[in-house]
Structures are given as C-alpha cells and as structure tokens.
N, C-alpha and C positions, 0 to 999 in steps of 0.2 A: 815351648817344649815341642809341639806338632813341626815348627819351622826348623830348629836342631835335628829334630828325628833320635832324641838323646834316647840310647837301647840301653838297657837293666841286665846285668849277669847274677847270680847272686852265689855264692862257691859256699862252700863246708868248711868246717876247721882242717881238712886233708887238700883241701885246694880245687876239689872234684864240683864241676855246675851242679845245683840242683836248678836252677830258676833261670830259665831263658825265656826274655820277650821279643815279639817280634819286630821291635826295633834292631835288636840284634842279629836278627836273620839277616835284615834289610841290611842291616851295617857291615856285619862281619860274612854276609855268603853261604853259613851253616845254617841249617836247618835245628827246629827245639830236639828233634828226635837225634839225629848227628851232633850235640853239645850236651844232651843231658846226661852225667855218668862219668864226664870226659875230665882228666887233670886239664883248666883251663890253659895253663902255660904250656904244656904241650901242644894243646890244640889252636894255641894262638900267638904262640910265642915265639922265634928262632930260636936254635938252641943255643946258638954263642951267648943271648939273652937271661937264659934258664937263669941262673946262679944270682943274678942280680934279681932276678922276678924274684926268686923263691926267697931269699935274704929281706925284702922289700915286704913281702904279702907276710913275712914271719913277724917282723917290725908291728905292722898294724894288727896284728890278731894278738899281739901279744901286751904289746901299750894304751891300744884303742885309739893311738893317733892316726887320723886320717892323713893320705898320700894323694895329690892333686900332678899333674903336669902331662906332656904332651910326650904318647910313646907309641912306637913302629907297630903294627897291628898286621900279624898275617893272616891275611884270608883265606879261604876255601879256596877261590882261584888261583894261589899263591902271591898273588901280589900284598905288596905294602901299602897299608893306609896308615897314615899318622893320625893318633885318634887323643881328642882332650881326653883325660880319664881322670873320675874321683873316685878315691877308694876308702872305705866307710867300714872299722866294723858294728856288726847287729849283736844282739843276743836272744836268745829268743824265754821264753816263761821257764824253759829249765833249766837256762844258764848254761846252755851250750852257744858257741860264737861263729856267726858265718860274718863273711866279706859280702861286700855288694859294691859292686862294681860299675858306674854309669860314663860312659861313653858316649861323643859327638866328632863328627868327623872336623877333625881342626881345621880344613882353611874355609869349611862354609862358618861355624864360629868366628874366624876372623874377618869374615866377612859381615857377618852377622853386627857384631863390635862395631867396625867401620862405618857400618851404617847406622847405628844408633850414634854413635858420635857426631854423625856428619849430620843425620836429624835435629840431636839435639840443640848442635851450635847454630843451624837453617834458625829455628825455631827460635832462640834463644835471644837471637842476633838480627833476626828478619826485621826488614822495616815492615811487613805484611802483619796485620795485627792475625793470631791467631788462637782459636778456642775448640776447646773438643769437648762435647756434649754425651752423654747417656740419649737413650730411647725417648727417657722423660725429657731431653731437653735443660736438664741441669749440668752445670758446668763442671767439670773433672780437670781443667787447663786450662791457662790461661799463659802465652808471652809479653815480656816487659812490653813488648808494642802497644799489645791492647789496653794493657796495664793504663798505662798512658791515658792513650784512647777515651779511654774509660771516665780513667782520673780517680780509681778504684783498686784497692790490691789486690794482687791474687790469691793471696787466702781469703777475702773479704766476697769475692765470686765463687769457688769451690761450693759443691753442694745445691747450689742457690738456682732459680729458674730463670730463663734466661729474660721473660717478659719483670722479672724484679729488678732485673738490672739496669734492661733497655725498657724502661715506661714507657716515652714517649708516643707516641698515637702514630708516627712514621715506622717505628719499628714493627707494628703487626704485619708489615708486607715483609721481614728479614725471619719472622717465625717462621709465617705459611710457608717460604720458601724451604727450609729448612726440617719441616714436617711433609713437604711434598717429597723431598729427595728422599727422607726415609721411607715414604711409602712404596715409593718409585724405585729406586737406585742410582736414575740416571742424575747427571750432576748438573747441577747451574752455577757456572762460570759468567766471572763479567757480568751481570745484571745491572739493569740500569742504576745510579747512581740514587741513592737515600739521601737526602737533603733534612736536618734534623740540627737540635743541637746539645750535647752533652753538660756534664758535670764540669769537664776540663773545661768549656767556653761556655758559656751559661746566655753571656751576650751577643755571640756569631754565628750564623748559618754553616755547617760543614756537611761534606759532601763524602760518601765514602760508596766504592765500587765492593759488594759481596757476592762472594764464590763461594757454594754449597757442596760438599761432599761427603757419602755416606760410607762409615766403616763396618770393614767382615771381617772375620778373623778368619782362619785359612780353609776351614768349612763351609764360611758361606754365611755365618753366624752374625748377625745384623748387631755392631757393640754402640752404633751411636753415629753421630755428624761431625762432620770435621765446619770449622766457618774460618773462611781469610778472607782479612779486609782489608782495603786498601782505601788511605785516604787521596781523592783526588777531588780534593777541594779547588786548590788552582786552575787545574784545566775544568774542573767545573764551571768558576767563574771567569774563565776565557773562553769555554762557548756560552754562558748568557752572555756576558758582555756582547759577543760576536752576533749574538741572536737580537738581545736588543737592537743592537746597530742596524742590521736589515729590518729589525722591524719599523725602527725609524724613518729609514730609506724608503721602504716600503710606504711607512702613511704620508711621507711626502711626496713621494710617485702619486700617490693614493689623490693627494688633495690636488698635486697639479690639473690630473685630469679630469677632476669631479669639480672645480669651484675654479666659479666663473666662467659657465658655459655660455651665458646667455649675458646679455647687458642689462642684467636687471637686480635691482640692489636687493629688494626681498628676497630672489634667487637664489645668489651668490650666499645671503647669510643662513639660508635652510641649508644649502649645498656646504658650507662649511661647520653648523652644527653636525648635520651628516657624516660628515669625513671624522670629527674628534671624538663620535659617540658608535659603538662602545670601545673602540678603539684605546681611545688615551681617556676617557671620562665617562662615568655613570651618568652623567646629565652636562649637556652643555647651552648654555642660554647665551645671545646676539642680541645688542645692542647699541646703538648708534645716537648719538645726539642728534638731538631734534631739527636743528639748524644747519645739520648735513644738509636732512632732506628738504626744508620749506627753507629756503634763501630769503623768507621776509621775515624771519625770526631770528632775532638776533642772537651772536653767539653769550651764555653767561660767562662772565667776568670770574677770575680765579677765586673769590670766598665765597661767591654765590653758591648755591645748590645747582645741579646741572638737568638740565631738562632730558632726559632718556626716553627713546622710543625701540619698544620691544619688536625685533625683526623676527627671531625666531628662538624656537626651544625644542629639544632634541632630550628623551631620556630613553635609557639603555632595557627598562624593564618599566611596570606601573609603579609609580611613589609618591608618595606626599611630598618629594622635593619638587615636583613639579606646580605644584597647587602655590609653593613661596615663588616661584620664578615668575614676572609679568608678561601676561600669554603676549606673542604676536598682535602689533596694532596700538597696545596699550600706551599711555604716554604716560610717564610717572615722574616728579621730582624728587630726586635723591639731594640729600645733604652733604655737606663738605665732607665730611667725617665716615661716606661710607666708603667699603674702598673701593667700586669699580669708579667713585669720582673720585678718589684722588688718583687712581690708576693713569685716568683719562686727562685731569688734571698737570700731573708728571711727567706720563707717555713714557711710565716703566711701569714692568711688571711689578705683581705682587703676589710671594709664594706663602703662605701657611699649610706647612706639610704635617701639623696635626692639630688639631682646633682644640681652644681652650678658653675657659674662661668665658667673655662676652666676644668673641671672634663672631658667632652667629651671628650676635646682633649688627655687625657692620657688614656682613657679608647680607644680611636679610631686608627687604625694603621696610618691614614693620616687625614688631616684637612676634606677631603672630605668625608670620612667615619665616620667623627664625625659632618660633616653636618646630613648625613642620619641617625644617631640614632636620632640628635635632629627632624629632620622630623618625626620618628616614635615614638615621644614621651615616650622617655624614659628619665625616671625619679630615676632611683636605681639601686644600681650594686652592684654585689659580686663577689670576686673572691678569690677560695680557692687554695691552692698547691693540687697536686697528687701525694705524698709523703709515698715512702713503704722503710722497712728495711735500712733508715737512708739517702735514696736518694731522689730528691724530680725528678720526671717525665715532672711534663707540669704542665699545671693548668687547671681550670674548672671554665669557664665565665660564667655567670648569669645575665639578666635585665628584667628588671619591666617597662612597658610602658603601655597597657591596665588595664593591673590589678593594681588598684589604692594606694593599699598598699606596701608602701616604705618595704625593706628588715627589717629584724631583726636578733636581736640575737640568737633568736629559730631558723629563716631559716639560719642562720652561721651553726651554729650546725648541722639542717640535711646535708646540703651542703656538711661540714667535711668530716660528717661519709661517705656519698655516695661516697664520693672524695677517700676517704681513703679505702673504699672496695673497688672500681672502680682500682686503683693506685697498690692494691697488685694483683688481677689477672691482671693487662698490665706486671706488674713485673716479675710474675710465669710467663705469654706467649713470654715476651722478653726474658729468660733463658731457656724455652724450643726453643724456635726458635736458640739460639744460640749451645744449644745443636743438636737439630735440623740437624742443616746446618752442625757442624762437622759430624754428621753421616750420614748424604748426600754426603759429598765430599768423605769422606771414602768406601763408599759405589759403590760412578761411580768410584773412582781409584779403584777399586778391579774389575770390570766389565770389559771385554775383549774389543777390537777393531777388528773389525775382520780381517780374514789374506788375505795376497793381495790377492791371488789364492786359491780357494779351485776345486780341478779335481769332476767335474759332479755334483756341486750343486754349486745354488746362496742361499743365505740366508741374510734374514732384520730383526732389532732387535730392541725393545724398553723397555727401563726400566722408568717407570713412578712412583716418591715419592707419597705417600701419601699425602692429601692438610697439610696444615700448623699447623691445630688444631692438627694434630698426629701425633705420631715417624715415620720414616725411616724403615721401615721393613726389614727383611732376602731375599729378591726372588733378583734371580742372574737367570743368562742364561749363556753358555758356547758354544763356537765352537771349538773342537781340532781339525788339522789336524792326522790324525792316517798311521800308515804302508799299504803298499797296497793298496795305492790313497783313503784308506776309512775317513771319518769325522765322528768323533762324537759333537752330537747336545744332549745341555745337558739345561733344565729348572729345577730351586727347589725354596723350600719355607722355609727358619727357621724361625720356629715360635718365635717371640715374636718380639722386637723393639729397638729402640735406637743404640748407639753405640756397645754394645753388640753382637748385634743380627748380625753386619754388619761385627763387626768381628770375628763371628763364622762362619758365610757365606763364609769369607776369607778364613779358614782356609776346610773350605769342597772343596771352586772351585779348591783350591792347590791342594787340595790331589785327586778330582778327577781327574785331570791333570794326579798327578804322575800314579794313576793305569792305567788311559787310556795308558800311556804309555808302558805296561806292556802286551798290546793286549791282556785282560782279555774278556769274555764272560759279557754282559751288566749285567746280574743278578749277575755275581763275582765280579765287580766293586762295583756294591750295596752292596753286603756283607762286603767289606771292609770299605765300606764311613759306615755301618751300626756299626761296629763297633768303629769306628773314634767318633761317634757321641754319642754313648752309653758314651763317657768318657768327653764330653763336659757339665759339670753341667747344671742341668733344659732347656734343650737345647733337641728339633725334630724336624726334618724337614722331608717335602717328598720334591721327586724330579722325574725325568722322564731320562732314560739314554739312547739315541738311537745313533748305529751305522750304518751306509749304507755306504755301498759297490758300489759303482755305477759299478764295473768289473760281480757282479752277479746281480744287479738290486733289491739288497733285503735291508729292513732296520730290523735291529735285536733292540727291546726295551725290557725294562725293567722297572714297576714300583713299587714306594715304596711310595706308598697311596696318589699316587697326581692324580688330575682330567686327565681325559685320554687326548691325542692326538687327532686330528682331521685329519680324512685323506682325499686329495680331490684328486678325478682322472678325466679328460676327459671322458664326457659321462655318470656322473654315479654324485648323488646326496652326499653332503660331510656327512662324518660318522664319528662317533664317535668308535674311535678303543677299542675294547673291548680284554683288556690285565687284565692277575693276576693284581688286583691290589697292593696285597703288605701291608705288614707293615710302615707305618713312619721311618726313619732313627731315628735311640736311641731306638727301642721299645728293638730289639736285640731278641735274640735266634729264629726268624721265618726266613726259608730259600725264596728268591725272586727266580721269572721264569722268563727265556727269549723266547721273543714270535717274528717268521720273517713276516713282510708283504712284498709283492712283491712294489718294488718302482720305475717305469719306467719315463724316463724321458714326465716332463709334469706334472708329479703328484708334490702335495705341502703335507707336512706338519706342522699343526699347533703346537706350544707345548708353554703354560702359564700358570700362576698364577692365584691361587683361587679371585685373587684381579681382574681381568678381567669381571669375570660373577659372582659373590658372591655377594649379597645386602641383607638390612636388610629388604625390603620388599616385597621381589621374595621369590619362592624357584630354588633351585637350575636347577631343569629338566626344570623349564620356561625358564631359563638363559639360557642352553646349548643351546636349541633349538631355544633362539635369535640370537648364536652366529651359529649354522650351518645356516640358515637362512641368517644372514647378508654374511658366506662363499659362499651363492649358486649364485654365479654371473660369469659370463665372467673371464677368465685370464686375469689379468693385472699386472703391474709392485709390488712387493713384496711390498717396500716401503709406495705405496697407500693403498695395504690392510690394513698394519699395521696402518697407520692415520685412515682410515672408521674404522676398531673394535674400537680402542681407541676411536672413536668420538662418535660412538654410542653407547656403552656398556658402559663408564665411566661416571659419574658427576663429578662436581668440588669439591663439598662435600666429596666424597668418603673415606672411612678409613682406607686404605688397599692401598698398594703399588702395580706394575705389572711389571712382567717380561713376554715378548712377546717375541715368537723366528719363523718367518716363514719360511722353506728350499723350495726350489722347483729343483726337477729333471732335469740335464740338458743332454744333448746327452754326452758321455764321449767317449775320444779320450785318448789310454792310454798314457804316459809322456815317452818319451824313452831315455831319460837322466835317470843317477843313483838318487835316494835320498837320 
C-alpha cells in the first residue's frame, strides 16, 4: 500500500467528500480543507465526464455493486492523471450509504504488476535456489530450485527453522551468515563455497556458493533474509582437482630437491620419510632388504620370508603407530604373506584404501603391533617398491589415521614416483659405497706398518677416509728406515679420488721407497717422484720429504706445495716451519730446496694433509693457527696427540681424507752391530 501511495475519498449519499486522506492530497494536489464539503465530480472530474460519473456513482449507491477500472483524474494543477479507481459502497450503524473511493496512480500500478511478474517467473524459473526467512529465521519461501536442492517440498519447509532443514554440522557457517546480515544489513555475496551433502545425494559431496540479503519494507522495517544459492559443484571440483595437481607437483618438486642430497642410503631413506610426511601420510616407514646393504648376505628366494632392515620412520604427530613400525637399525624377518614382502616380492604396489577385517594383521609385523595401529586409528595403507635399474630395494610404507581421507590412486602415483627417485639415489649410494670400500681396503694395504725399531725417533700415524658421502682420496704417510741410523718421514697428497687416486698414491710410496733408498738429498727425491708424476695422466700431488739424522741432531726437508710442518721444541711456542714451498709433483721443470732444522731430542714433528685443517668455512690461516694452538700443551704420549687433533679439527661430515704422521726425538745410542 505505502509503494501504491493508494489515497482514500470517502463521499455521501449527495456525492459531497466527507473523508479525505493524505494520500489524496499527495495524489490528486488538493488539500483535506480544499476537498472536504466539495461535490467530488466537480472537483475532479471534467465536465464532458459529469453525466457518466453521476449515472456510475448512482449505479453503485444504489445496487451496492462495486465499480473498478482506470479513469482521467483532474487535478488541482489541472492536469490529467489516469488513476486505477475502486469504488465501494459503505453503510454506516444507521443505514445511511456513502461511496469510498481508493485510488493509485495507474502506470506506477503497472509498473508495480510488471515487476511482480517479472519476480515471480526470476524466482519461479531461477536456476539460483532461493529462500526467504522471517527474523526467526524460519522459512516463508521456497523456489522449485531449492526444492530440489533440498529434495524437500516447499510446503514441507514453510514455517520450519532453517537449522531443521539444513542439519548438517557445515551449515552453521550459512546460519551465522545469515544472522550476521540481519544484524548488519550489509550483504554477503559470493561466500566461499559449503562443501556438505544433502537428502537429494546422501552419497556425494556438493558444493554450493551462498549470497545473504536482508529485507526492509519501505520504512526501513527489517521483514527477514533473503538466501540464493548456487550450486557450484563443478567448478568446485575443477579447482580441487586443479589444487591437487600442484599439490602433487609441488611434493614432487618437494622430493626432487630434498632426497638424495648426500650419497648416503640411511639419508636419502630419512630424506624421503621426510618429503611423504605429513604431506601424503600420517606416518611413513623405510625399508630395504638386507642384502642391499651387506653383499655377503644372500638375497631370499621368492617363498622364503624376506629379511627387512628398518632405514627410517617418520610420523606426522606422537602415536602408537609408531611403537608397531621397526625403529631405524632394526632387522626383522617378515613372512611371505605380509604385504610389504609380497610388495617387494612383485615390485608392485599395494593399495588398501580402507582397512578391514585382518588387513592390520598383514600390514603389522606381529599381532601386537597390529593391535597398536588399530589404537592409532588407522584406517589406509600403501605400500610402493624402491625399485631402480631392474632391482627392487625395500619398500616405502604409508598410513592414514588422523587424516580422514582413505589413500588413492593419485597418492599411488606420487608415492611411485618419490619411491622411484628415492630408490635410484640409495642405488647410486650403495655402488659408490661399494666402490668406496674397495678403494679403502686398497688404500690401508698400500699404507705402511711401521718398523719395530726405528734409532732416535718414536712416531704415531693416522690415516682417516673421508665420511661415506665421498671417495677415498690420495694422502698416504711413509716411515723408511734409511743408512746411517737416519729415517725418512714422508706425508703427500694426490689429488683426486676413488680407486684411481689410491692407486697412483701406490705407485708414488714405491717409488719413493726406491729413491730413498738411493741416499738422495730430500729435494733430489722430489725431483724424481716429480717426475714419476708428470707421466701419471691428470694426476698431482704435493707431498712433504724429511730426513733426520739423529747422529747430527738435524732434520733435512723438502717441499712440493704441501702445507708446511709444524715444529715443537721444549720451552718455545709450536711454529710453523717456513720451507721453499715447492711446486706440486707433475707440474715438472721447477727445481725444489732442501732446508735443515736443528732436531734434538724432545722435539716433535708434525707433518699432514690439507684434509686435517682445510673446511669450507674457515680460511686457511684460522686453521693453522687452531691447529698450533691445540699443539701448545704439555708433552704427552704421540698416540694421544694424534686422537686430540683428529678430535678437534675433523667433523664427521668432512670431505677430504687425512694422513697424520707425528715423529718425536728421542736420545740416540748408536747400534754397534753391522746393518
């Protein structure tokens, strides 16, 4: 009525207003005081009009039937309005009859029309499900859409509150919203999507986008909420889809660059529990057969039980599934019948995407350990092979207990591929390790013992590999006995690694043998092994060649571009012996010096490998000076110095091998038998 502005006349049996409202002022231009008293048809009527007005208003005053339709209306300013008009007669308690007359201006009525029309069929016809709620939140409307939607009629919503309809535990976020905008007024449009599922699908996830708006009537008068809902299920599940996909991408980015940093197998299998937890698994356990790692263990045969060694175990929070997984180290025999050995067995996966029945028990190494996943609620398992270059390694266990979602075929797949990158660096690290180890054995049998007796010197020696992520390097140390009760004390370094390197080192300690033999000057030794070396393809080494004489108290060295000596005397701070340093062995045509320090007994010295004090995050002159520094102590037994430098100067990390050689002067009594 407020949006019409429908205005009230109300006439006499003579035709004269008594009753004007101010809708009619509004309407018609006259004022109540300017209309009450007034014959209405004169006062609103043209007169070519009069005759039919008057014949019309006589009809219904006299029949009681009401007159409806659309007539010329003149106003106070003399213009024409076309005005809907009902005409009604009243009686009043004494049975006298007036007219009443209500009036709207016809083309906002038709307009009025039009747009309820056009609402209604929106509404009727929308694919947009929609509802219109009272203050409390109970339903007044519902369109076939929701209807649907729903899977509920809309007489069966009418009345009803909206949390009766919509149960589910996702809709208290489509209330709040919907209680916020009445408190508010402002609207919420578009809100993220509600993932839930209905009465219509009982069995599928749906996805609907809700839009909140609150209704006023034209005062301002707060009548309730409007809710349109759109299903957008599809493109809901084309951006997870799309989402998965990079997440995918992402943990495979993820594991390229995290697993297999290092050439080392227990590494790589931490490094790939790491990368699939909690990513793709509540817990993920690594595992490898036994006869990967120890090659004198033979591999078992397809019915036998398979021999499992636990590399690592990874879980996403603290659980009892951890306590059933075989910690790190452990060695366990599984049965044919569980299934990371037939996995391993096959070299296919195996998915159970919801466990039943006695599934624990074949997933569990013992009944007891398949009690404890059932306590940590697990409910999905995967288990892939770690299968490179046509062998299959171990496997890589998988389960799902917090995280609600059973495994899939997509999580197979990243599984795989992480399994399968994981699988060739353990592969590449178990064949350098076995190359490894021959160039390690190779390398201590090339390495002297030293001799029972040596006149006026003790000496202790340590040769330390590189850790397991690197080759075997070149550094060798030497002790010859020489003519004239004298010893040469020999440290070097060939540069590079592997079995190569260890046996180009062989073929230097021989030969310096031979020239020592020769009672050559330390610098003519060098020139020889200088040239020895020059003919050893892509092959240099430096090395350090000292002779002492305990008969004159003197040590004669020589070097050939290796880190100097360290000399310690009684009474006197350790120093760093400042000798030619020398060309590398193989540079070839530069002549080496020999340089004597006086060596009495009591004094030590030190002679090793760049691999002792070299890191990659010192520089050098910091190193030395750790290493005189750790030398400035009390005399003690040779042995223990060698342990304190190696303790302190090395990590276990370290890249670079060490050859340590300590001499220390002793009083010399000459030998008076022949030699």
């Amino acid at each position: 009525m407020d949006l019409l502005g429908v205005a009230a006349v109300l006439l006499d049996a003579e035709g004269r207003v008594v009753l004007w409202s101010p809708q009619a002022e509004r309407l018609y231009g006259y004022a109540a005081e300017e209309a009450l008293g007034q014959y209405a048809a004169r006062l609103l009527v043209r007169e070519e009009q009069w005759d039919w007005v008057a014949k019309t208003f006589a009809e219904v005053m006299e029949t009681g039937q009401s007159w409806a339709g659309a007539f010329p209306i003149r106003c106070k300013d003399g213009s024409t309005r076309l005005v809907e008009l009902r005409n009604m007669r009243l009686s009043d308690e004494q049975g006298d009859f007036y007219a009443l007359g209500l009036g709207a201006d016809s083309p906002r009525l038709r307009e009025l029309e039009r747009d309820i029309a056009l609402s209604t069929r929106l509404i009727s016809q929308s694919p947009i499900g929609i509802a219109i709620f009272d203050t409390e939140l109970r339903y007044l409307a519902v369109n076939p859409t929701l209807e649907r939607i729903h899977a509920i009629p809309a007489k069966d919503h009418l009345g009803r509150a909206y949390r009766t309809i919509m149960s589910a535990p996702e809709f208290a976020q489509a209330e709040s919203m919907m209680r916020q905008v009445l408190r508010t007024g402002s609207p919420l449009v578009n809100q993220p999507a509600i993932v839930a599922r209905t009465l219509a699908d009982p069995e599928h996830n749906r996805a609907w986008s809700v839009s909140v708006y609150r209704l006023e009537d034209a005062h301002g008068r707060v009548l309730g909420v409007a809710e349109l809902v759109v299903d957008v299920t599809r493109p809901y599940e084309s951006a997870l889809e799309a989402s998965q996909t990079r997440r995918r991408l992402a943990l495979i980015a993820d594991g390229s660059a995290r697993i297999g940093t290092t050439l080392d197998v227990d590494r790589t299998a931490q490094e790939l529990a790491g990368v699939t937890v909690p990513e793709l698994a509540d817990l993920a356990a690594v595992d490898v057969l036994d006869s990967v790692l120890d090659e004198h263990r033979p591999a078992s045969r397809g019915g036998d039980p398979a021999v499992f060694r636990a590399l690592a175990v990874r879980a996403a929070y603290p659980t009892d599934a951890v306590r059933a997984a075989d910690p790190p180290g452990h060695i366990a025999v599984y049965s044919a019948d569980r299934l990371a050995t037939r996995c391993v067995r096959t070299s296919r996966p195996i998915l159970i995407r919801r466990t039943h029945g006695n599934d624990l028990t074949r997933i569990a190494r013992d009944d007891n350990a398949a009690t404890l996943l059932a306590r940590a609620g697990v409910h999905s398992y995967l288990v892939v092979p770690l299968a490179a270059r046509g062998s299959v390694l171990g496997s890589l266990s998988l389960v799902r207990a917090r995280n609600p979602q059973p495994f899939d075929e997509d999580d197979l797949a990243i599984a795989a591929e992480l399994a399968s990158r994981a699988a060739v660096c353990m592969d590449n690290a178990r064949t350098h390790q076995s190359v490894r180890n021959a160039a390690e054995t190779l390398q201590r049998s090339l390495l002297p013992d030293h001799p029972p007796r040596l006149p006026g010197v003790q000496v202790a020696s340590r040769y330390v590999p590189a850790q397991a992520a690197y080759e075997v390097g070149g550094d060798w140390y030497d002790v010859l006995p020489l003519t004239g009760d004298r010893t040469a004390l020999v440290v070097g370094d060939v540069m590079g690694s592997g079995i190569e390197a260890a046996a180009a080192m062989g073929r230097l300690r021989t030969a310096t043998a031979a020239f020592a033999e020769l009672d050559l000057e330390p610098a003519r030794v060098l020139q020889h092994l200088d040239t020895i070396t020059s003919r050893l393809e892509r092959y240099i080494a430096t090395c350090v060649y000292a002779s002492y004489d305990p008969r004159r108290g003197e040590c004669r060295l020589a070097n050939a571009g290796h880190l100097p000596p360290v000399l310690l005397r009684a009474g006197s701070r350790p120093r760093l012996l400042d000798l030619p340093t020398g060309t590398p062995l193989g540079v070839g045509g530069v002549p080496f010096e020999t340089s004597g320090v006086e060596f009495r007994p009591g004094d030590r010295l030190v002679l090793y490998t760049d691999g002792l004090v070299e890191t990659r995050h010192h520089s050098i002159d910091e190193r030395l000076d750790n290493l005189l520094h750790l030398l400035d102590t009390p005399d003690g037994p040779l042995e223990t110095t060698c342990d304190r430098l190696l303790r302190s100067l090395r990590r276990a990390d370290d890249h670079d091998d060490v050859a340590l050689l300590i001499a220390r002067a002793t009083p010399f009594t000459p030998d008076p038998s022949p030699r």
